[in-house]
C-alpha positions as a Python dict, from the first residue, in 0.01 Angstrom:
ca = {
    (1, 'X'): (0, 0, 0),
    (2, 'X'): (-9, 56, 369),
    (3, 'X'): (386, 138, 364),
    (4, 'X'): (475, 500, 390),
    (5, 'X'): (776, 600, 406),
    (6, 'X'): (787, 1020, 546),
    (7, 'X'): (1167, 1013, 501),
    (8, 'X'): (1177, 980, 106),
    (9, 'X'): (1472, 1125, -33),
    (10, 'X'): (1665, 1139, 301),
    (11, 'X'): (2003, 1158, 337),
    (12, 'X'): (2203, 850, 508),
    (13, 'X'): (2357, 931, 811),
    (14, 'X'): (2647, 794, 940),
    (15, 'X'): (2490, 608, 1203),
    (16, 'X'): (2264, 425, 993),
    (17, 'X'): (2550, 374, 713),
    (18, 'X'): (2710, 171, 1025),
    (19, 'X'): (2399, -38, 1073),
    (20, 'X'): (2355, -120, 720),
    (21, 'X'): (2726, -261, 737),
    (22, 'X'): (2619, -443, 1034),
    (23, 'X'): (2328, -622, 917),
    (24, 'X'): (2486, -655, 577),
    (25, 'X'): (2740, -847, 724),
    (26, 'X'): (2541, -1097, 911),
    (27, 'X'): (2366, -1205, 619),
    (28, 'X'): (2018, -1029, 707),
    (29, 'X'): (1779, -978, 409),
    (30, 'X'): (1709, -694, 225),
    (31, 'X'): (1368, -622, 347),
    (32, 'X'): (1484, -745, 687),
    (33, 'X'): (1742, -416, 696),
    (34, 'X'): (1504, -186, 527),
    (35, 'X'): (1250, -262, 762),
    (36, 'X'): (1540, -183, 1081),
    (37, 'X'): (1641, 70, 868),
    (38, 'X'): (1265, 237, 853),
    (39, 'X'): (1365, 294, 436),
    (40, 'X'): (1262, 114, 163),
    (41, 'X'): (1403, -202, -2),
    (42, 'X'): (1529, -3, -334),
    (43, 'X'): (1705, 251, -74),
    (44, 'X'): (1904, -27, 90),
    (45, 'X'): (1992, -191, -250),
    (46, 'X'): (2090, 106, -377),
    (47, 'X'): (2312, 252, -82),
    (48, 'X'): (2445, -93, -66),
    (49, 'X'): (2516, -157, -424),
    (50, 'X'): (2723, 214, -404),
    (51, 'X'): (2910, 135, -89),
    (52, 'X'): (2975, -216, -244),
    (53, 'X'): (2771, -452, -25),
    (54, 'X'): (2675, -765, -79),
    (55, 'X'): (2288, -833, 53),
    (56, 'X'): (2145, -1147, 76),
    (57, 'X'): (1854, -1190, -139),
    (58, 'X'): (1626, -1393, 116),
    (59, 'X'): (1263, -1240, 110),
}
C-alpha cells in the first residue's frame, strides 16, 4: 500500500477535532475527511464514533 501514515498513534488536536465536526456535518465521506484530515479512515470512524458523529458512508 502506497499510504503511509507518519502520524500513527497521534493525538487529536483541537483544531482538527473542529474540522472533523465540520466536514462531518456537511455530509463529506469518511475517506473524504481522512484524506483532509491526513489520518486514516479507522481514525476518523473511531474519533467520530467517540465524539458521537454521524459520517456518511459514501466511498
Amino acid at each position: 500500500m502506497s499510504d503511509k501514515f507518519e502520524r500513527h498513534r497521534q493525538p487529536w488536536k483541537s483544531d482538527e477535532l473542529q474540522k472533523l465536526h465540520r466536514l462531518a456535518a456537511k455530509g463529506m465521506a469518511v475517506r473524504a475527511i481522512a484524506k483532509a484530515l491526513n489520518r486514516s479512515e479507522e481514525s476518523v470512524k473511531d474519533r467520530a464514533k467517540l465524539d458521537g458523529l454521524k459520517i456518511a458512508k459514501l466511498h
